[in-house]
C-alpha positions as CSV (number, residue, x, y, z in Angstrom):
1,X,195.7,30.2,21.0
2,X,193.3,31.2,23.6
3,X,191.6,34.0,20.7
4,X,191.5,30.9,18.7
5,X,189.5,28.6,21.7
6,X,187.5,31.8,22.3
7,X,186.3,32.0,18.5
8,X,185.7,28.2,18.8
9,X,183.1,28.2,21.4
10,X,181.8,31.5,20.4
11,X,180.3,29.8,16.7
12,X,179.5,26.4,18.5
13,X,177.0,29.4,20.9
14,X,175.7,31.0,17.7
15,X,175.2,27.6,16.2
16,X,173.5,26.3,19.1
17,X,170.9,29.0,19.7
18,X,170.7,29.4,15.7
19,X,169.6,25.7,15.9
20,X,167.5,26.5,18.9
21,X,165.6,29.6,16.6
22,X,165.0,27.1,13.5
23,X,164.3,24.3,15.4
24,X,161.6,26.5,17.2
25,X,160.8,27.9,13.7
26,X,160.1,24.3,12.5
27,X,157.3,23.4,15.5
28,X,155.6,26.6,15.1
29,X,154.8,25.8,11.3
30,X,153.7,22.3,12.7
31,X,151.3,23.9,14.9
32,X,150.4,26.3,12.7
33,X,149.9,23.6,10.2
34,X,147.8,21.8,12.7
35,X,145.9,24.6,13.5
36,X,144.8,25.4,9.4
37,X,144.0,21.4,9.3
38,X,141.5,22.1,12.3
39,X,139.9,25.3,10.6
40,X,139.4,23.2,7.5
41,X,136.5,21.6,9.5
42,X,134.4,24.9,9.3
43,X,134.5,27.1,6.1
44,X,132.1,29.4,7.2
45,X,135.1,31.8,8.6
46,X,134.5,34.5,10.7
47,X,130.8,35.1,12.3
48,X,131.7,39.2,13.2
49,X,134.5,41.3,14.2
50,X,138.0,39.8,12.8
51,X,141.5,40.9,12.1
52,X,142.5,41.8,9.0
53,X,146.4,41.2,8.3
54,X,148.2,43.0,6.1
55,X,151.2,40.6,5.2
56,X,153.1,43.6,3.6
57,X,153.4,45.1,7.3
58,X,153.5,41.8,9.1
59,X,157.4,41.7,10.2
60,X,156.3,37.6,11.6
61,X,157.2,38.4,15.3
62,X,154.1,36.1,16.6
63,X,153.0,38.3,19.2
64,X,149.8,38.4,18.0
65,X,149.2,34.8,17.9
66,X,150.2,34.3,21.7
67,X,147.4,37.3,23.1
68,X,143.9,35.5,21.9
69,X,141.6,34.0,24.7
70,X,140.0,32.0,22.1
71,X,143.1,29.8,20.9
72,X,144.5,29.4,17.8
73,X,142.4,31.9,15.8
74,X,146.1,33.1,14.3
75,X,148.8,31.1,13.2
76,X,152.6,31.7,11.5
77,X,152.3,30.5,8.2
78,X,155.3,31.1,6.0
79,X,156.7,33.5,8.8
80,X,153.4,35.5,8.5
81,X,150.3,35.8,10.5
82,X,147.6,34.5,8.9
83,X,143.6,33.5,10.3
84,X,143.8,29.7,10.6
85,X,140.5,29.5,12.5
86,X,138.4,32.3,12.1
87,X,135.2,31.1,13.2
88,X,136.8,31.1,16.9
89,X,137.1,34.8,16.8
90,X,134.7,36.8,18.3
91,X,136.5,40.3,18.2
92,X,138.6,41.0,21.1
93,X,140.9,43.0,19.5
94,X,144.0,42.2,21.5
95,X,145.8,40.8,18.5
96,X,145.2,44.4,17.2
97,X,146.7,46.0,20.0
98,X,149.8,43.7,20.1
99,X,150.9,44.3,16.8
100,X,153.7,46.5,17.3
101,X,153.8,47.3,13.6
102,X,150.1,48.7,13.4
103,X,149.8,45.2,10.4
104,X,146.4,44.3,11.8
105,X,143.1,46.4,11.9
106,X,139.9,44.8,13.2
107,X,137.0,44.9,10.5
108,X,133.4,43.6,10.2
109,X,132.7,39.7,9.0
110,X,132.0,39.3,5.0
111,X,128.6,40.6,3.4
112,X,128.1,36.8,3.3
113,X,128.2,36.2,7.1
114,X,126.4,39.9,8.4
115,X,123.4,38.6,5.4
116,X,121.2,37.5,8.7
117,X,122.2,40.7,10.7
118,X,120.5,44.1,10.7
119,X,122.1,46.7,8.0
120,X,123.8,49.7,10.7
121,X,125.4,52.7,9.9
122,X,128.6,54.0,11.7
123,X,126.6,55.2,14.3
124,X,124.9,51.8,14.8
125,X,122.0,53.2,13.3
126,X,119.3,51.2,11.4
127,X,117.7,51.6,8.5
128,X,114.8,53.5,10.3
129,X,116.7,57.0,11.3
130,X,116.7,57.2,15.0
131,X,116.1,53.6,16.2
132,X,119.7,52.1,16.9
133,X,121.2,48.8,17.6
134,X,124.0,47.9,20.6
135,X,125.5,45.0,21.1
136,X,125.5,40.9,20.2
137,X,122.7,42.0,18.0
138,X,124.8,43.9,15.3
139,X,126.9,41.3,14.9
140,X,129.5,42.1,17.6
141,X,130.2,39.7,20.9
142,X,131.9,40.8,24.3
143,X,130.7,42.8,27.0
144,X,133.3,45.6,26.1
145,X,131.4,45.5,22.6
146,X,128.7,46.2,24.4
147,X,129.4,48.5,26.6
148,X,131.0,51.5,24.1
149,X,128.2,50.7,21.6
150,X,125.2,51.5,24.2
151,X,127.5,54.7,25.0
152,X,128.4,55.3,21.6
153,X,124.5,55.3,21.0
154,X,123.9,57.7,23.8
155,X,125.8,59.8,22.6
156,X,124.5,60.5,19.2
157,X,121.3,60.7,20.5
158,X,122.4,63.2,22.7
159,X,124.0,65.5,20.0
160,X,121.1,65.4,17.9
161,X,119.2,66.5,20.8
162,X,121.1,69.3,21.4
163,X,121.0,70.3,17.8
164,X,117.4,70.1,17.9
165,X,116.5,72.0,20.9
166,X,113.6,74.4,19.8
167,X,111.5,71.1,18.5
168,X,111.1,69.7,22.0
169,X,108.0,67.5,21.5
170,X,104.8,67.1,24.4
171,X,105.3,65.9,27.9
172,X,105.1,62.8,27.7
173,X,107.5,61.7,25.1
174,X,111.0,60.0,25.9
175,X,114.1,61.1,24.4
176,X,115.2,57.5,24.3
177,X,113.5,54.4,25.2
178,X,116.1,51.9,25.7
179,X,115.2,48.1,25.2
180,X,117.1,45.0,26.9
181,X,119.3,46.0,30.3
182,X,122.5,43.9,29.5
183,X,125.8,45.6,29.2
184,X,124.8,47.4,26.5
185,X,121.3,48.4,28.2
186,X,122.7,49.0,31.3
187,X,126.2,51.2,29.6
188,X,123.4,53.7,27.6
189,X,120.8,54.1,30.4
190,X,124.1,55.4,33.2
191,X,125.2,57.5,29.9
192,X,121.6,58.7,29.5
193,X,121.5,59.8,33.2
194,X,125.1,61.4,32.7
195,X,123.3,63.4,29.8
196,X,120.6,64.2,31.6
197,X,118.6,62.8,29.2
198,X,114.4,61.6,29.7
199,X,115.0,58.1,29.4
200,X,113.4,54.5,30.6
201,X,114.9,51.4,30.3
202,X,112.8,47.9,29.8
203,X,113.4,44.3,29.5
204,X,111.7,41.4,29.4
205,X,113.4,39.7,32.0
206,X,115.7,40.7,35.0
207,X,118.7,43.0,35.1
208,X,122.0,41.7,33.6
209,X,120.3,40.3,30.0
210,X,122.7,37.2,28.9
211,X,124.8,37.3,31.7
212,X,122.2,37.3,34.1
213,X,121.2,33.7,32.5
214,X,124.7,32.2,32.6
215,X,126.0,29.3,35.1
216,X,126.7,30.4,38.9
217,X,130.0,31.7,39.0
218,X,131.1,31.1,34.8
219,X,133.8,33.3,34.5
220,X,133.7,35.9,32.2
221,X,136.4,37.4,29.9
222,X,136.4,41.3,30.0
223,X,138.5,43.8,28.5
224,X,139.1,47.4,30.4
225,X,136.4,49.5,29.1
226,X,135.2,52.9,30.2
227,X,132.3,52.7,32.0
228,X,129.7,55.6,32.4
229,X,129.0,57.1,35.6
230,X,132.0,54.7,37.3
231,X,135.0,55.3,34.9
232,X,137.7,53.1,33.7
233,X,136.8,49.3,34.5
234,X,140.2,47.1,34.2
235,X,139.4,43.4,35.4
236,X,139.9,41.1,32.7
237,X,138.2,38.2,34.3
238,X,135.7,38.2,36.8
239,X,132.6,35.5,37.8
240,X,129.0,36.2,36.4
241,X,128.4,37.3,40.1
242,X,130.9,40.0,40.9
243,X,129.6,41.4,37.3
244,X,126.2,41.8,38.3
245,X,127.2,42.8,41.7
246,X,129.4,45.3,40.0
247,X,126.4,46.8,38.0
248,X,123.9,47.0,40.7
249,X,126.3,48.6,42.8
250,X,126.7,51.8,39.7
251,X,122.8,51.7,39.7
252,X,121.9,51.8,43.2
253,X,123.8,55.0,43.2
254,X,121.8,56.6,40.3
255,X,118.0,57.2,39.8
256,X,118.1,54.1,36.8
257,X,114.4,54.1,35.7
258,X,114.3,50.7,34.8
259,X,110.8,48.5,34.0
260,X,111.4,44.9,34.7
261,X,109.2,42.1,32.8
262,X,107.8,43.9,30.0
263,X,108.2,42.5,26.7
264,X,108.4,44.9,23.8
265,X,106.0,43.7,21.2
266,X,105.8,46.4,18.3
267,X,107.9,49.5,17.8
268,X,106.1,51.6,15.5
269,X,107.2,55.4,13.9
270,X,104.3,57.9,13.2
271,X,104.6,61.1,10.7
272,X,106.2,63.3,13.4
273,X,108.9,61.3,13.9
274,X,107.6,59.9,17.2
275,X,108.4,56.5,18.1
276,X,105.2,54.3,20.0
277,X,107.0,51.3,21.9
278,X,104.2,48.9,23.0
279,X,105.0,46.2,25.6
280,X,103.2,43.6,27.3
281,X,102.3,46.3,30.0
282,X,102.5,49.5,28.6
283,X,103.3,51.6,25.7
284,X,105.8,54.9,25.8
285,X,106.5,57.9,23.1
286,X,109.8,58.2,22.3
287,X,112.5,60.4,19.8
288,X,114.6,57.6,19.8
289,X,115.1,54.1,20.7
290,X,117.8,51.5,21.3
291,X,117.7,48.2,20.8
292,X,120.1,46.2,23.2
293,X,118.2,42.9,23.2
294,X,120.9,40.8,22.1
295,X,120.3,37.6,19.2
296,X,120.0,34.6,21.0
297,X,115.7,35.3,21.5
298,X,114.0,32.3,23.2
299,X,115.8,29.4,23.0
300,X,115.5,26.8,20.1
301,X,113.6,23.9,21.1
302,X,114.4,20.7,18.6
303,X,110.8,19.3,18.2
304,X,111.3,15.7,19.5
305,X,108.5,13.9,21.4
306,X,108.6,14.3,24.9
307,X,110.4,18.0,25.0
308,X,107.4,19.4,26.9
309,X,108.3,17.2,30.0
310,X,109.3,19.3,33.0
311,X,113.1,17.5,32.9
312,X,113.6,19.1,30.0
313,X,115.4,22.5,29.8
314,X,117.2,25.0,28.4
315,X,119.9,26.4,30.9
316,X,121.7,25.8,33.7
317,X,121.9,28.2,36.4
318,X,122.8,26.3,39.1
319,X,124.8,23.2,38.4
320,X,125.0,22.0,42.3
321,X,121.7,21.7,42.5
322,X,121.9,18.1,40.6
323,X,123.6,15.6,42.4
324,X,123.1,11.7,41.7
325,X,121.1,11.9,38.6
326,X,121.8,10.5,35.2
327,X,121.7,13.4,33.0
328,X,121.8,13.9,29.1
329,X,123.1,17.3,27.7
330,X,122.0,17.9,23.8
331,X,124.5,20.1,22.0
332,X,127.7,21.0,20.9
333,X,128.9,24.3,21.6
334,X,130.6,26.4,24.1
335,X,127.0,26.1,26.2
336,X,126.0,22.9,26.1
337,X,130.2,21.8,27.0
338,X,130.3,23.8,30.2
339,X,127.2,22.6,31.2
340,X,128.0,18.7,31.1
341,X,131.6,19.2,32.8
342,X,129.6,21.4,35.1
343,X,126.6,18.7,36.0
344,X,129.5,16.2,35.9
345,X,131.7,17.5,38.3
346,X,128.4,17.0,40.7
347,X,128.2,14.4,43.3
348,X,127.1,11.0,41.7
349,X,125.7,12.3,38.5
350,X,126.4,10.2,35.0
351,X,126.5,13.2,32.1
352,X,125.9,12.3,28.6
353,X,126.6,15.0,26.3
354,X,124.8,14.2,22.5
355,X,126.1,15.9,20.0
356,X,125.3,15.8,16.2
357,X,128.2,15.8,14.3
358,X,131.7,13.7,14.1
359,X,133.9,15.8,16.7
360,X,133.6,19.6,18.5
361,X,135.1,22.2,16.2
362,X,134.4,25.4,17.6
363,X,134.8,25.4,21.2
364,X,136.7,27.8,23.2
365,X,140.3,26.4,23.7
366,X,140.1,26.6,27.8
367,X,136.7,24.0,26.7
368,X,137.8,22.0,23.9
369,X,140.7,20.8,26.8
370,X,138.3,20.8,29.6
371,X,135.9,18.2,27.5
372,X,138.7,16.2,26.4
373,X,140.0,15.6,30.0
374,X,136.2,14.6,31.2
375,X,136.2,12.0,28.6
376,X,139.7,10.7,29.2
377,X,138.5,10.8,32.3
378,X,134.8,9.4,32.2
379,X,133.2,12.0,33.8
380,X,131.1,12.4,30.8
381,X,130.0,10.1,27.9
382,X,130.4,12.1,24.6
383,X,127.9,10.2,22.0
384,X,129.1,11.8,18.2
385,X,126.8,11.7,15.5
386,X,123.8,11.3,17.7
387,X,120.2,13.0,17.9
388,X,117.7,12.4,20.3
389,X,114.3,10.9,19.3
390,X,112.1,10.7,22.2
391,X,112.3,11.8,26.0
392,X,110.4,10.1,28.5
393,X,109.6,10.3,31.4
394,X,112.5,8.1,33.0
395,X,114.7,8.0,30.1
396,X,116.0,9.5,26.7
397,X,116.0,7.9,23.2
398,X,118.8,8.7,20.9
399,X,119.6,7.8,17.2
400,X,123.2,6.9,16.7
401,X,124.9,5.6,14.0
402,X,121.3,4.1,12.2
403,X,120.5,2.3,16.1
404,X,118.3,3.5,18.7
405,X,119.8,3.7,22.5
406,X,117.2,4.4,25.4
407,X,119.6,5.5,28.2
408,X,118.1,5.8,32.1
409,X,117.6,9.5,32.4
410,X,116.4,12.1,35.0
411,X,117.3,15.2,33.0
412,X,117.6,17.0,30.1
413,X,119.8,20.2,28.6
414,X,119.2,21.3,25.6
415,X,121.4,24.0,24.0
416,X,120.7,24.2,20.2
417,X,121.1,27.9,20.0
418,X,118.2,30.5,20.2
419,X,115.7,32.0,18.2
420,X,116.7,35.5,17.6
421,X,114.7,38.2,16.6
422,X,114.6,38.5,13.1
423,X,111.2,38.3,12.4
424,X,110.3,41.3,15.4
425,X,113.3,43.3,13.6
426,X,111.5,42.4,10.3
427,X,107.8,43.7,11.6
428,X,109.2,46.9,12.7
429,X,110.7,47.6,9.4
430,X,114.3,47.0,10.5
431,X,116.5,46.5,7.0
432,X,118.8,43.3,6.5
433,X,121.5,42.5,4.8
434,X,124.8,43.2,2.7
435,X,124.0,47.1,2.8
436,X,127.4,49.4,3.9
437,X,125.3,52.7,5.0
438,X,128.2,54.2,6.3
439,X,128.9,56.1,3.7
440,X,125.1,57.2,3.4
441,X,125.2,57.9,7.4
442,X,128.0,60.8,6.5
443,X,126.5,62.1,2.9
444,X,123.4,62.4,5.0
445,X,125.1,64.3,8.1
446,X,126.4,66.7,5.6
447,X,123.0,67.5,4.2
448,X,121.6,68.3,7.6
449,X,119.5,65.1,7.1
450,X,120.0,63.3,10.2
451,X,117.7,65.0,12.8
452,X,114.3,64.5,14.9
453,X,111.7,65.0,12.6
């Protein structure tokens, strides 16, 4: 009897967690189901580095869908991982790592999406031999990105270097001149230094690139990266402050030859091989150079009367500075969404956040929430399917839905994305396009081709 009670309540246990496993089963295909409804909103898929699943590996454990920063890039579907939001990913590569099965590998976005992007080799070399690109600009986003790329590049300019020894050009001439002092400027000038390498670094604005230009204390997402002339860096979050803080403190301790506000304006390679970089204060001879200027350029300005008023601008540094002020942010992205929760969480201000389409649909998760509370909330006034048509001087005219509002305003935001530089890559004869030269990179190598000449 009592082997017979203990069978009993031994099936009504299996029953109960095996009704537990499908019932769990049943709400992730919901989500997941969701989640592909969502993605349906933008077809464009992903903009650079993406997992690629191989279903015939995939054993459907999940534990890649539970690792991403960025949401719901990955779903279950049909007990598989599949990309349910791909425009969301922006290539961390911890869905990668959590496989345990080895199903996922991280490749490079469709010919389709990299048409607008510069054509690189493995080496992230462009289509002129020695003049490489790091970073944002090659289609890649994160600061760990960054980081190995501006090493990476280092690196082979290095080796070739050293292969190259007895054609040592004049005084005079860098071995690298190294453009933009972001992670990826700042990662190859410490690797230069470790390679004792004749180097000089230049931007046209202040150390830190991107980051330096974000929000007071926006938190930034990091993965642990090695990190030259420090070693292994493991934070995976840290404020836009203790980064730069973090960097300075690895320079101070180096001789970093570093040229603050100069613009580079032409990039031009002569018969010898020699590279002439003009800027907007000087000009420098180099073997090699590395772009690490990132793609968001100046920022894109919309055109409407009235954008040349001082209240209008283009970010937000310091959000505390604006208290009591009715304030209209223009955009829809990640940007222009932390800056109107930002301003709104300000003493007396009124945010209005314009944005031109229907609803958000490719905002970071941890900001497609955040929004959603302020206007449950009221903090901030989202106006869909709006554009604005005039600024004045103490108030902003928008179009929505075929009517004209003029709202009391004091300032403007506008975060429309930036300008990149295309056309510069385009004068310097920088290639573009659908072109794998990986293959050509390694041919090439064989043949003894790639070398200073």
């Amino acid at each position: 009897m009592g082997t017979f009670i203990a069978g009993i309540v031994a099936v009504v246990i299996t029953l109960f967690f095996v009704r537990s496993h499908l019932q769990h089963l049943k709400e992730q295909e919901v989500r997941a189901s969701a989640a592909a409804e969502k993605g349906k909103l933008r077809s464009d898929g992903p903009q650079s580095q993406h997992p690629q699943i191989d279903v015939n590996y995939c054993i459907g454990c999940a534990a890649c869908t539970t690792v991403c920063p960025e949401g719901d890039v990955l779903a279950m579907v049909g007990g598989k991982a599949a990309i349910v939001n791909g425009y969301k990913c922006i290539g961390h590569s911890l869905c990668a790592d959590a496989c345990p099965v080895g199903a996922i590998t991280m490749v490079m976005a469709s010919p389709s999406m990299s048409a607008d992007m510069p054509g690189l080799t493995a080496e992230y070399e462009t289509s002129i031999q020695n003049l490489f690109v790091a970073g944002e600009l090659g289609g890649l986003a994160l600061i760990k990105n960054a980081i190995n790329q501006g090493r990476d590049c280092i690196d082979t300019v290095a080796g070739r270097l050293h292969a190259h020894r007895g054609a040592r050009p004049a005084p005079g001439v860098f071995d690298v001149v190294i453009v933009g002092a972001g992670p990826a400027g700042i990662s190859a000038s410490l690797r230069a230094i470790e390679k004792k390498l004749n180097y000089i670094t230049v931007d046209e604005g202040e150390l830190g690139g991107t980051v330096a230009k974000y929000p007071r204390q926006k938190l930034v997402l990091t993965s642990p990266v090695e990190f030259p002339m420090y070693g292994k860096f493991k934070k995976l979050e840290i404020s836009k402050e203790e980064l730069l803080s973090f960097w300075n403190g690895v320079l101070q301790r180096v001789d970093f030859n570093f040229r603050k506000g100069e613009k580079v304006q032409d990039i031009r390679k002569g018969e010898d091989g020699i590279f002439t970089v003009a800027t907007s204060q000087s000009q420098y001879l180099a073997r090699a150079v590395l772009l690490a200027i990132g793609k968001s350029g100046s920022p894109r300005k919309l055109g409407v009367k009235g954008e040349q008023l001082p209240k209008v601008m283009y970010r937000l540094i310091e959000a505390d500075h604006y208290v009591n002020k009715k304030i209209l942010v223009v955009g829809g992205g990640d940007s222009a969404v932390e800056a109107a929760m930002g301003l709104a969480h300000q003493v007396g201000n009124q945010v209005t956040l314009s944005y031109r389409k229907e609803a958000f649909s490719r905002l970071k998760e941890r900001n497609s929430q955040g929004i959603a509370n302020c206007m449950r909330t009221k903090k901030v006034q989202v106006i869909f399917n709006s554009t604005p048509v005039e600024f004045k001087s103490n108030t902003a005219v928008l179009e929505a839905g075929g009517e004209l509002r003029e709202i009391p305003n004091d300032y403007v935001w506008i975060f429309a994305g930036g300008e990149p530089p295309t056309a510069f890559l385009k004068k310097v004869g920088v290639a573009f396009g659908m072109r794998d030269m990986s293959t050509e990179a390694i041919d090439e190598v064989r043949q003894g081709a790639l070398s200073f000449r």
